[in-house]
C-alpha positions as CSV (number, residue, x, y, z in Angstrom):
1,X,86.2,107.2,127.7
2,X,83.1,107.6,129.2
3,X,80.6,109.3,131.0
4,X,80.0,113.6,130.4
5,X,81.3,115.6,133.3
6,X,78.9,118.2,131.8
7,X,77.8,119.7,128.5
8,X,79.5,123.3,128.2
9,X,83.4,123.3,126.8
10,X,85.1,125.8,125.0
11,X,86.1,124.1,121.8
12,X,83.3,120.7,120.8
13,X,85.9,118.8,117.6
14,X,83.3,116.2,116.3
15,X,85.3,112.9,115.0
16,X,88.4,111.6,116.1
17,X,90.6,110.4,112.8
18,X,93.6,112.2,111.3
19,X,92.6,115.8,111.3
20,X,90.0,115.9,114.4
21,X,92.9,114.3,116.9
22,X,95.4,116.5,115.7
23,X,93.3,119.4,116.5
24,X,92.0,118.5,119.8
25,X,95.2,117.3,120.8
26,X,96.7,120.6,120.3
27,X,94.2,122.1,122.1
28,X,93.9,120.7,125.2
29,X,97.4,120.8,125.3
30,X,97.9,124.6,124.6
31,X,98.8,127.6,127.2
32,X,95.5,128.7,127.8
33,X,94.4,125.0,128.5
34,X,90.6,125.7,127.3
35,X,88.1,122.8,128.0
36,X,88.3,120.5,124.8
37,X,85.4,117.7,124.0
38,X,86.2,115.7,121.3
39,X,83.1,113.2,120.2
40,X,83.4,110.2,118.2
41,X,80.8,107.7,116.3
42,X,83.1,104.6,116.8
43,X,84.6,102.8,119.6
44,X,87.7,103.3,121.6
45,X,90.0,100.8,119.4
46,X,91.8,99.7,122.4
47,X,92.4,95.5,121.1
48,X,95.8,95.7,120.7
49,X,96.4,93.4,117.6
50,X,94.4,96.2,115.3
51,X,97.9,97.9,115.3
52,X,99.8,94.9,113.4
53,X,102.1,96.4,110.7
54,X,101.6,93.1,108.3
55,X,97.9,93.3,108.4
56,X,98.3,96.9,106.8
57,X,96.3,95.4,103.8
58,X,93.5,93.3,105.3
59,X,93.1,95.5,108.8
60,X,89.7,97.2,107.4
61,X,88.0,94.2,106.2
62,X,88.9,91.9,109.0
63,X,87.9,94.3,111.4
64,X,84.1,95.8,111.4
65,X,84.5,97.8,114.4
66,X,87.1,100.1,112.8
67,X,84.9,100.6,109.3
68,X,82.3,102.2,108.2
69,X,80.8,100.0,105.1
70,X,79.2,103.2,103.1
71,X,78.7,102.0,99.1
72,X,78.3,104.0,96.4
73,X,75.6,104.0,93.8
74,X,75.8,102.7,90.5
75,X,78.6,104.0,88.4
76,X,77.9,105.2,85.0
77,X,80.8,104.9,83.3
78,X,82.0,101.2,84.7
79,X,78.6,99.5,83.7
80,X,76.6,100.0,87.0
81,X,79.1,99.0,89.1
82,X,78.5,99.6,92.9
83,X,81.7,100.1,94.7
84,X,83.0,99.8,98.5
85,X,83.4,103.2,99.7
86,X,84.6,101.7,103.5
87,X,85.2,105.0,106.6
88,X,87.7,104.3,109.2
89,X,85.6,104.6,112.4
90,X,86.7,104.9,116.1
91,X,89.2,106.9,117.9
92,X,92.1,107.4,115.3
93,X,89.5,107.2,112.2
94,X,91.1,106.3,109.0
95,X,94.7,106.2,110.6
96,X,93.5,103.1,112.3
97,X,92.2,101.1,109.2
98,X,94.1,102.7,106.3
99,X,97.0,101.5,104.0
100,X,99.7,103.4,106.5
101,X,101.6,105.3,103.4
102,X,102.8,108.5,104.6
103,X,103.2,110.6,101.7
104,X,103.2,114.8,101.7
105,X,102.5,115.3,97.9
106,X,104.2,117.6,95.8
107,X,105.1,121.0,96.4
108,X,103.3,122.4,93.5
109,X,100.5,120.6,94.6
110,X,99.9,123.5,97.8
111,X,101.1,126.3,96.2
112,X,98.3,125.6,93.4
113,X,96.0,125.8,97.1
114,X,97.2,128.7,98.0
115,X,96.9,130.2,95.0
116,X,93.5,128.6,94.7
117,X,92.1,130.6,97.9
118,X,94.2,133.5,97.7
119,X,96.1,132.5,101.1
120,X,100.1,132.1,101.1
121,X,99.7,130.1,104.0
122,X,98.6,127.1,102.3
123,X,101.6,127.3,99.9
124,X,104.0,124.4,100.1
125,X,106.9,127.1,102.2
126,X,104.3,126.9,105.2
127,X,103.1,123.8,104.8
128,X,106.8,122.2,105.2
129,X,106.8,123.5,108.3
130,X,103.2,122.2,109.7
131,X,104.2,119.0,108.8
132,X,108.0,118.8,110.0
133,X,105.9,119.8,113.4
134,X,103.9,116.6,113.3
135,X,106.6,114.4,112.5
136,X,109.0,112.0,114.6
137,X,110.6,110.9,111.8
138,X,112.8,107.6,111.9
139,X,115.3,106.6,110.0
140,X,118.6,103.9,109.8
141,X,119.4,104.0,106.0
142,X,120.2,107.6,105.1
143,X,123.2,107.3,102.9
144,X,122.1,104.4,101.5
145,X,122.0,104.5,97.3
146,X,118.3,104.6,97.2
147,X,117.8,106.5,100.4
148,X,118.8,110.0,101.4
149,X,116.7,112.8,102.7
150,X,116.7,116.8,101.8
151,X,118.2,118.8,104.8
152,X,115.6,121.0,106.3
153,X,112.3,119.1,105.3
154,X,111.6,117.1,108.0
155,X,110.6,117.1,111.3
156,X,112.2,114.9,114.0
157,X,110.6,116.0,117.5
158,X,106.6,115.8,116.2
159,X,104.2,113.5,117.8
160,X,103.5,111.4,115.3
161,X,106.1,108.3,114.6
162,X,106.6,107.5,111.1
163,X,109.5,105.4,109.8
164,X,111.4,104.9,106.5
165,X,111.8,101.3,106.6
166,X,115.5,100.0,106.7
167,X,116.8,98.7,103.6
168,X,117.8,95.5,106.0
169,X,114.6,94.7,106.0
170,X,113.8,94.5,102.5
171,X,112.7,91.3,101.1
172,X,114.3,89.9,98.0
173,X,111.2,91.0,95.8
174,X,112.3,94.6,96.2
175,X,115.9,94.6,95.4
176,X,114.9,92.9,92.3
177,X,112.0,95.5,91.6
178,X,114.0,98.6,92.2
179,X,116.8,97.6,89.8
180,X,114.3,96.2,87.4
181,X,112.7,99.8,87.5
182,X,115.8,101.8,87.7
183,X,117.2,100.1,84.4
184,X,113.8,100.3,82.8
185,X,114.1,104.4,83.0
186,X,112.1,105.2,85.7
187,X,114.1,108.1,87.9
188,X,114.7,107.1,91.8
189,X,113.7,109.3,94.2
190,X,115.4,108.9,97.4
191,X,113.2,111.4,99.0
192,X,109.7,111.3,97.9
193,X,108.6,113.5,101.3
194,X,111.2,116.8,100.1
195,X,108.3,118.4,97.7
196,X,109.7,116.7,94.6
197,X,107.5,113.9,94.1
198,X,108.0,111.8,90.9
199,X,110.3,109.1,90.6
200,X,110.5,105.6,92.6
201,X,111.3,104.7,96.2
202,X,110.7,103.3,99.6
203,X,107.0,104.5,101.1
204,X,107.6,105.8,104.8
205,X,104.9,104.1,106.8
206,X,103.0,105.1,110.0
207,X,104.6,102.6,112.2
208,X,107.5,102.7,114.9
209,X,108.8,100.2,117.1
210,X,106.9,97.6,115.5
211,X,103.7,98.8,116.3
212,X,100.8,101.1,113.5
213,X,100.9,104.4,114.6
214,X,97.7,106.8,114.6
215,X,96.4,110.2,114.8
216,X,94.9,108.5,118.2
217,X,98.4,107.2,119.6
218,X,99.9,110.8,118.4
219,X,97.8,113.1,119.8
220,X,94.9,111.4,122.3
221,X,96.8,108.7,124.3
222,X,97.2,110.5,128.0
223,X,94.7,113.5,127.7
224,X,94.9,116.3,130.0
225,X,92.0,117.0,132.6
226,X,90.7,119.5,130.3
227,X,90.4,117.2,127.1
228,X,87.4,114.8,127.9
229,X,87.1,111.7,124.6
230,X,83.4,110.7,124.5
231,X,83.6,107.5,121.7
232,X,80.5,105.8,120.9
233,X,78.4,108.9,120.6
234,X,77.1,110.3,117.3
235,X,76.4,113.6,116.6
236,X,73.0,114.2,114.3
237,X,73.0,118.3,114.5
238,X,75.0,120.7,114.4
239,X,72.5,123.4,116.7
240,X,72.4,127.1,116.1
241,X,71.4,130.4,117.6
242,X,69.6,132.7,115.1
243,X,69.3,135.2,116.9
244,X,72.7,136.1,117.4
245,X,74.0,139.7,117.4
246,X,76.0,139.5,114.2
247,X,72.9,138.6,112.1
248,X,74.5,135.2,111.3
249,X,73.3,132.1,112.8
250,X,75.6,131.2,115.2
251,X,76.8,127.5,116.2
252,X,76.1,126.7,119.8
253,X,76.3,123.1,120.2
254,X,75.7,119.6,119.0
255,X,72.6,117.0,119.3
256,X,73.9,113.5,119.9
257,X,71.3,110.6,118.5
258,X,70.9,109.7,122.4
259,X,69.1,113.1,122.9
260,X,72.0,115.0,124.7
261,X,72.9,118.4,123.6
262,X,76.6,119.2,124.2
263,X,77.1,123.5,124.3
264,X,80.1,125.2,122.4
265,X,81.3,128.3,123.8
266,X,83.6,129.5,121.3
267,X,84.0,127.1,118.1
268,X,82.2,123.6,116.9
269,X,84.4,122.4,114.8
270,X,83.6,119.5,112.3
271,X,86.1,116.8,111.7
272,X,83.9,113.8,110.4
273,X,85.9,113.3,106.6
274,X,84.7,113.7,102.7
275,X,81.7,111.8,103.6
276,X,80.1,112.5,107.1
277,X,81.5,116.3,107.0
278,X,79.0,117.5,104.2
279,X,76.1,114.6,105.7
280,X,76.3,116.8,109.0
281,X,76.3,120.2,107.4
282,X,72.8,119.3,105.0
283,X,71.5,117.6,108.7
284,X,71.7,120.9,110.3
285,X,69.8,123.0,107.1
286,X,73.3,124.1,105.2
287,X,73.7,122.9,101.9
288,X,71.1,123.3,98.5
289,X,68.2,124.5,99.3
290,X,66.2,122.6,96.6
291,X,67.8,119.4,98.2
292,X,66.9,120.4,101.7
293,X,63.8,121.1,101.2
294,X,62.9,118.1,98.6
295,X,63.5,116.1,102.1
296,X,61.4,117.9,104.6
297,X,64.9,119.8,106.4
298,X,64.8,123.5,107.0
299,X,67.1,125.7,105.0
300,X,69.2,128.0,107.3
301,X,72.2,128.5,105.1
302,X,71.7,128.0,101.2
303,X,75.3,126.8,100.0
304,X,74.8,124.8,97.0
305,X,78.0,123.5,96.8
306,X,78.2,121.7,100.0
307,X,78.6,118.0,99.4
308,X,79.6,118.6,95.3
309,X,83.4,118.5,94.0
310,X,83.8,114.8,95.3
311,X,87.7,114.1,93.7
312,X,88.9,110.9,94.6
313,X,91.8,108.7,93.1
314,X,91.0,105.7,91.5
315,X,93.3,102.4,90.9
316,X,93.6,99.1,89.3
317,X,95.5,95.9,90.3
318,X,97.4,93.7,87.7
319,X,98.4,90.9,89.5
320,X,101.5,88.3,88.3
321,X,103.1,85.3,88.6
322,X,107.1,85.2,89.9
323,X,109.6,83.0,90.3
324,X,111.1,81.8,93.5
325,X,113.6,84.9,93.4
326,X,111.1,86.7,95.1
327,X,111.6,85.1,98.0
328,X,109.3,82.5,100.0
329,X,105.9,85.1,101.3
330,X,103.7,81.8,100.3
331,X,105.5,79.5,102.0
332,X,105.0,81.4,105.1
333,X,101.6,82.2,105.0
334,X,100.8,78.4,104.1
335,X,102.8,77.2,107.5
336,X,100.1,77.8,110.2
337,X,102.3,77.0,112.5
338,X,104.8,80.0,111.7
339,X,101.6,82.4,111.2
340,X,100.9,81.4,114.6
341,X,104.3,81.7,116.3
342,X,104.8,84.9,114.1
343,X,101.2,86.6,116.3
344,X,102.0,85.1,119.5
345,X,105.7,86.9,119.3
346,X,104.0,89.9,118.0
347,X,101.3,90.2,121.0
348,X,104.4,89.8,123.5
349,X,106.7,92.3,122.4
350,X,105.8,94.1,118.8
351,X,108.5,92.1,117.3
352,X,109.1,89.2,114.6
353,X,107.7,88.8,111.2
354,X,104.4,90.7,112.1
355,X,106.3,93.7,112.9
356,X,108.2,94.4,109.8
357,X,106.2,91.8,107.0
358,X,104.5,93.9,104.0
359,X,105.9,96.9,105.6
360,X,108.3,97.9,102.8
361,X,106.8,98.8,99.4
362,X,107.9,100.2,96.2
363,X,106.1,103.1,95.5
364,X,106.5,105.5,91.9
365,X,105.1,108.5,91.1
366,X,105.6,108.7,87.5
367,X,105.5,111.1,84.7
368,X,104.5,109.0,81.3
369,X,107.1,109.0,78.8
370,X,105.4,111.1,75.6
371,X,107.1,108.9,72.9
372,X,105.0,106.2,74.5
373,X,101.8,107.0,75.6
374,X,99.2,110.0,73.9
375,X,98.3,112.5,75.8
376,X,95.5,114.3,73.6
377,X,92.7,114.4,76.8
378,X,95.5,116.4,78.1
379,X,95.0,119.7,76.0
380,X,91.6,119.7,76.5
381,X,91.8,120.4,80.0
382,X,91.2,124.3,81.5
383,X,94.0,126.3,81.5
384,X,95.1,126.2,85.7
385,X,94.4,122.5,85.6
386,X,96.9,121.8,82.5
387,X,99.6,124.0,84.1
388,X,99.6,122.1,86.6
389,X,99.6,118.6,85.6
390,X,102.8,119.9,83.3
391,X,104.8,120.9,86.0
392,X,107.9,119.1,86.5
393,X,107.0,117.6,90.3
394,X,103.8,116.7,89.2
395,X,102.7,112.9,88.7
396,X,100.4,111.6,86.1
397,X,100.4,108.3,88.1
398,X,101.3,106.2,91.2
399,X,102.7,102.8,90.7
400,X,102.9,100.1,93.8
401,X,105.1,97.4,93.9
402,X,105.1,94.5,96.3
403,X,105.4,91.0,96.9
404,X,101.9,90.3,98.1
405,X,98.8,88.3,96.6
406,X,95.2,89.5,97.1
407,X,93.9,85.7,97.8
408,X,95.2,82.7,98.5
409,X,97.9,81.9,96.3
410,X,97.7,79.2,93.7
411,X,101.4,78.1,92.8
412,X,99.7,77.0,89.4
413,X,100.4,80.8,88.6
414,X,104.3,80.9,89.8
415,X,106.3,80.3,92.9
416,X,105.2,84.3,94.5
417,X,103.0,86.9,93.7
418,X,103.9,90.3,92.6
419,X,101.2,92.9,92.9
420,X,101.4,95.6,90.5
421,X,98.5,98.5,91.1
422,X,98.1,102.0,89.2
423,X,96.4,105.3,90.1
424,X,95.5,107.8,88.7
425,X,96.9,111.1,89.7
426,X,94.7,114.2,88.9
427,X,91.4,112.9,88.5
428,X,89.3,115.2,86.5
429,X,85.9,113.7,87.1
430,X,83.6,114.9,90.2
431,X,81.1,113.3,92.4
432,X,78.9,114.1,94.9
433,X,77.3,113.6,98.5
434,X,73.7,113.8,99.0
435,X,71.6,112.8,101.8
436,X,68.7,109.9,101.1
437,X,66.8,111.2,103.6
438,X,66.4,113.3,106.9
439,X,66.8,110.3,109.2
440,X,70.6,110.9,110.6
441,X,71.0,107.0,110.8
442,X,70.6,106.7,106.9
443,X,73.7,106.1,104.9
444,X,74.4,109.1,102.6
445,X,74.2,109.0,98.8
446,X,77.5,109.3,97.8
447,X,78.4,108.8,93.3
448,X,82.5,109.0,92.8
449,X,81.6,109.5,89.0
450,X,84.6,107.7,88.0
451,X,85.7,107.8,84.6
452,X,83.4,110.4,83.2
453,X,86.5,112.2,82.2
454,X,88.1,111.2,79.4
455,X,91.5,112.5,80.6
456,X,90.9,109.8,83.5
457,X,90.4,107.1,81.1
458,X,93.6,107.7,78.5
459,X,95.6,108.3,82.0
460,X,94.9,105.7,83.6
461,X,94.8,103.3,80.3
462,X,98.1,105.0,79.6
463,X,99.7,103.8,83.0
464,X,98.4,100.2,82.7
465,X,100.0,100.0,79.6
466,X,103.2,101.5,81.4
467,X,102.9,99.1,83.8
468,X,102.6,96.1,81.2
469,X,105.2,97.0,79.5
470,X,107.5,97.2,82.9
471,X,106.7,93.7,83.9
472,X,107.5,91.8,80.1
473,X,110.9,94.4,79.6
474,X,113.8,92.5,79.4
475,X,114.7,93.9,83.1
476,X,112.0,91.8,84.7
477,X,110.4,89.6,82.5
478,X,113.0,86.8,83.5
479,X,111.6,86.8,86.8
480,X,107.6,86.8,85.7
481,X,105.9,83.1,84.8
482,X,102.5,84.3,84.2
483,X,100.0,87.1,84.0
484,X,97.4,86.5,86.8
485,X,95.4,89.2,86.5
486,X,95.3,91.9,83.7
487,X,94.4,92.9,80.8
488,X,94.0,90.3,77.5
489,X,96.0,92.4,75.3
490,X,97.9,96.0,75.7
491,X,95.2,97.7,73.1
492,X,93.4,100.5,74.3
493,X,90.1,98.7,73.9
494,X,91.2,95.7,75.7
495,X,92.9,98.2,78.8
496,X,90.0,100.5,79.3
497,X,87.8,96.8,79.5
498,X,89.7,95.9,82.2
499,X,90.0,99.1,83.8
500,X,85.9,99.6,83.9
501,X,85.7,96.0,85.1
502,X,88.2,96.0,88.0
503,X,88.8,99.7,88.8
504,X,88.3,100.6,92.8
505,X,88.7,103.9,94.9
506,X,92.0,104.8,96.8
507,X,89.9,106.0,99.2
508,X,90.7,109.7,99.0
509,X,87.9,111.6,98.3
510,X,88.1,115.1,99.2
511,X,86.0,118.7,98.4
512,X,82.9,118.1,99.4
513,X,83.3,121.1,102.1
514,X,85.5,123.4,99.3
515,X,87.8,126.5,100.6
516,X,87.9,129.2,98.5
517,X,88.8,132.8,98.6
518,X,86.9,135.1,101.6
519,X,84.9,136.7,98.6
520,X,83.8,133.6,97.0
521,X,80.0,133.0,97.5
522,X,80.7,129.3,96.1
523,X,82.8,128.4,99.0
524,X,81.6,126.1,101.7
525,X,84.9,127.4,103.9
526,X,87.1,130.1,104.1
527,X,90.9,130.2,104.9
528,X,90.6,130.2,108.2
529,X,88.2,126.8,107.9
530,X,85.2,128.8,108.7
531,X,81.8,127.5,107.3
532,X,80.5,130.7,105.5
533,X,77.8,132.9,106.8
534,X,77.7,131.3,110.3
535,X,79.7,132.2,113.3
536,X,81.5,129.8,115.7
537,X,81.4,126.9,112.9
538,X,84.4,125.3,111.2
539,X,85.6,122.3,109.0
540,X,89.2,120.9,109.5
541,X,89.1,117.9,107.4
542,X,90.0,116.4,103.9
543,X,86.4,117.8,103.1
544,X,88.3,121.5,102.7
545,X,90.8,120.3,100.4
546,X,90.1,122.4,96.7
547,X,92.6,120.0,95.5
548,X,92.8,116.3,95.6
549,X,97.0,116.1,96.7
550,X,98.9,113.7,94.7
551,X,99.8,111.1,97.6
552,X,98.1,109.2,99.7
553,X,96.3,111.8,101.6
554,X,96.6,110.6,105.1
555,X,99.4,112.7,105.2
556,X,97.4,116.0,103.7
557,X,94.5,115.0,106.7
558,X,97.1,115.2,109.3
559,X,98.6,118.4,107.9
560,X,95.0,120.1,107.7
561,X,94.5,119.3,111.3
562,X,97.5,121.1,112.1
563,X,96.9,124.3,109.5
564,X,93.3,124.4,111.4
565,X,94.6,124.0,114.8
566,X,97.4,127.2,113.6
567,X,94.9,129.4,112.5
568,X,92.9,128.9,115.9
569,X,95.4,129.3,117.9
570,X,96.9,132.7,116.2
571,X,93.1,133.8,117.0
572,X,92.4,132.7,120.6
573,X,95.5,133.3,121.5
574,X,96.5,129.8,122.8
């Protein structure tokens, strides 16, 4: 994926994860076949054993080649804690390294876009439709008690494989969890993918056949003549024309750090994430002009919100101790010689433990129960944002449940580990992106300002408790022999301790590149993912997002892929 045939292409997509893929696949694959260049920072991620299902937790840190190791900067608000802020890198981006949850968010959750920006076509009616045209759906169970999709929702023809694990190949930890949360109140949902979000089920993965699946795999595999894949080649510049006719700079091209310019004839269009979106925007002079100029960069577009609104969700693990119900995951792992046997299978033919192991999780969005839990940071909030939170399909938080340890397991605490993590839904607190300096290899300066809200903290203190409370209730305290990791007591002071000293990102950041409405000078995009006041330039990444969707927002990177890749193609006519 190699060598330039020559620098001119119609359309010049820079970074190949969720949304960049999606877009150049469609693309090069359209009627009017234009010539498609797609550049990428990372490698070509062609080792096969990257794609194992059961290394869906540990893939980014055991593999550096797929990661970019960004940090933030000391937190405020968790006593100077520096956190991990890793980047999936290489062709398939974050779809390659990530957590594989495929999860669309609520409906509520794109019609507050739409209404946001002022564009029906980021409502959830249209965006059902964008993603049933991704999605290759696969499914065995439907009809079974916890498992039954909403007719008309889904899409079964798309590219992109995903799959609702079969309830065959649950493990005895998650029969006992889903009856444990089921008679502890929590609603099921057995369709968390239909718009109607809260309530508890079975997390539909990005995996088929026993193999990950990824926005590379969907849309990149077997490239047309017209679609050339450059990987290993990073863009420094976006480069414009300021003399053009419309009195706009105008996008032309890219600089690569090797020196070679690559020319644009109709659209470069900027698919680098949260992160490297709004890095290569200040690079190439748009963004605060204070900030530019404070480094020594020329200001061509002023835009002083490019790289603010960072929104990310944040989450905590409480880890326990269970009994040998839960099945035998330790004994497993201990036996090298099954570990072994398990991979060597897995390499052959995608099958065997390594195919389907840690694949099936519990997964609730919740709405906390007001007799239990205050909600005063609540009322506090702005109008739009408290209207939102209180409608009905709306989460407060996510809750994961599975049968996993973080570290090597010490029986001392109980015969198998039960992970328990909660995150926050609806973060109210804002960060930023800033460049350190002008050099394009410097890693940007990014602050997640986590927990300077205080409706994060009560939230999120509020759903630990919830979560506490779960594991001693009579409906699965029976099953629990220790508390492994959590909080000393379930006070408030003792929760919000524990949350400041082991709180982490999801890793969703989003609105560093903001849409808003065509007549919004604030706006770093408008709806049709153009970067305002320059022609022939456009964002289609998580970066747009003016909310942060409640899910894990693979889903909502895949899905703004496609919305860009629609709005191109109703105006080039591909």
């Amino acid at each position: 994926m190699g060598s330039p045939t020559g620098n001119l292409f119609d359309f010049v997509v820079v970074g190949a994860g969720n949304s960049g893929a999606v877009v150049a696949g469609n693309l090069a694959h359209s009627t009017a076949r234009p010539r498609v260049l797609v550049i990428e920072a990372g490698g070509p991620n062609t080792r096969d054993d990257l794609y194992v299902p059961s290394e869906r937790f540990a893939n980014v840190y055991k593999n550096e080649e797929i990661k970019i190791g960004y940090r933030t900067v000391p937190q405020n608000h968790i006593h100077g804690r520096i956190l991990e802020y890793v980047r999936g890198k290489g062709l398939g981006g974050s779809s390659v390294a990530n957590f594989m949850a495929y999860i669309r968010g609520s409906a509520s959750d794109y019609n507050v876009w739409g209404d946001l920006v002022g564009d029906d076509f980021f409502k959830w009616e249209n965006a059902v439709e964008r993603f049933k045209e991704l999605e290759n759906l696969h499914l065995d169970d439907d009809g079974d008690e916890f498992i039954k999709l909403r007719e008309g929702v889904h899409g079964f023809n798309g590219p992109l494989d995903i799959t609702l694990p079969s309830r065959r190949q649950w493990p005895p930890a998650l029969d006992i969890l889903m009856k444990a949360a089921l008679d502890f109140g929590w609603p099921l949902n057995p369709d968390q993918n239909s718009g109607d979000l809260v309530g508890i089920g079975v997390l539909s993965v990005t995996s088929y056949q026993g193999r990950r699946t990824t926005s590379a795999s969907a849309y990149l595999s077997n490239p047309p003549s017209n679609l050339e894949i450059w990987t290993d080649s990073k863009v420094t510049k976006v480069l414009m024309d300021d003399a053009h006719s419309s009195g706009k700079p105008k996008a032309i091209g890219v600089l690569l750090a090797d020196g070679r310019e690559v020319r644009a004839s109709k659209e470069v269009i900027l698919s680098l994430g949260t992160i490297d979106t709004p890095k290569l925007l200040l690079l190439s002079g748009i963004g605060p002009r204070s900030e530019l100029q404070d480094l020594g960069l020329e200001c061509i577009i002023d835009n002083a919100q490019v790289g603010k609104g960072l929104t990310d969700h944040l989450y905590v693990v409480t880890q326990w101790g269970a009994r040998s119900q839960f099945g035998d995951e330790v004994g497993f792992e201990k036996d090298s010689k099954m570990v072994a046997a398990a991979r060597e299978q897995w390499m052959r033919n995608h099958t065997g433990p390594d195919a389907t192991r840690h694949l099936t999780t519990l997964i609730g969005f919740l709405k906390l129960d007001p007799h239990r839990h205050s909600f005063d940071e609540l009322e506090i909030l702005d109008a739009r944002a408290k209207a939102w939170i209180k409608q009905p399909n709306v989460p407060q938080i996510e809750i994961f449940l599975q049968g996993v340890s973080l570290e090597e397991w010490d029986k001392s605490h109980g015969e198998e580990p039960l992970i328990a993590c909660v995150m926050l839904m609806n973060p109210q607190s804002r960060g930023s992106v800033t460049l350190a300096s002008k050099d394009p290899a410097a890693d940007p300066v990014i602050d997640v300002n986590f927990f300077s809200h205080p409706y994060d903290r009560q939230t999120l203190v509020s759903g630990v408790r919830e979560v506490m409370t779960f594991v001693r209730s009579k409906h699965l305290s029976k099953h629990i022999a220790s508390a492994v990791l959590a909080p000393k007591t379930d006070s408030d002071e003792d929760i919000l301790a524990f949350c400041k000293d082991t709180l982490m990102s999801v890793l969703h950041g989003v609105g560093t590149a903001k849409m808003g409405h065509r007549d919004d000078p604030k706006a770093c995009v408008d709806t049709d993912f153009r970067v305002r006041d320059v022609d022939n330039l456009r964002v289609m990444d998580l970066s747009v997002c003016p909310v942060l969707t409640n899910n894990h927002t693979q889903a909502t990177a895949y899905v703004v892929g496609q919305m860009g890749w629609k709005k191109l193609a109703a105006e080039y006519g591909l």
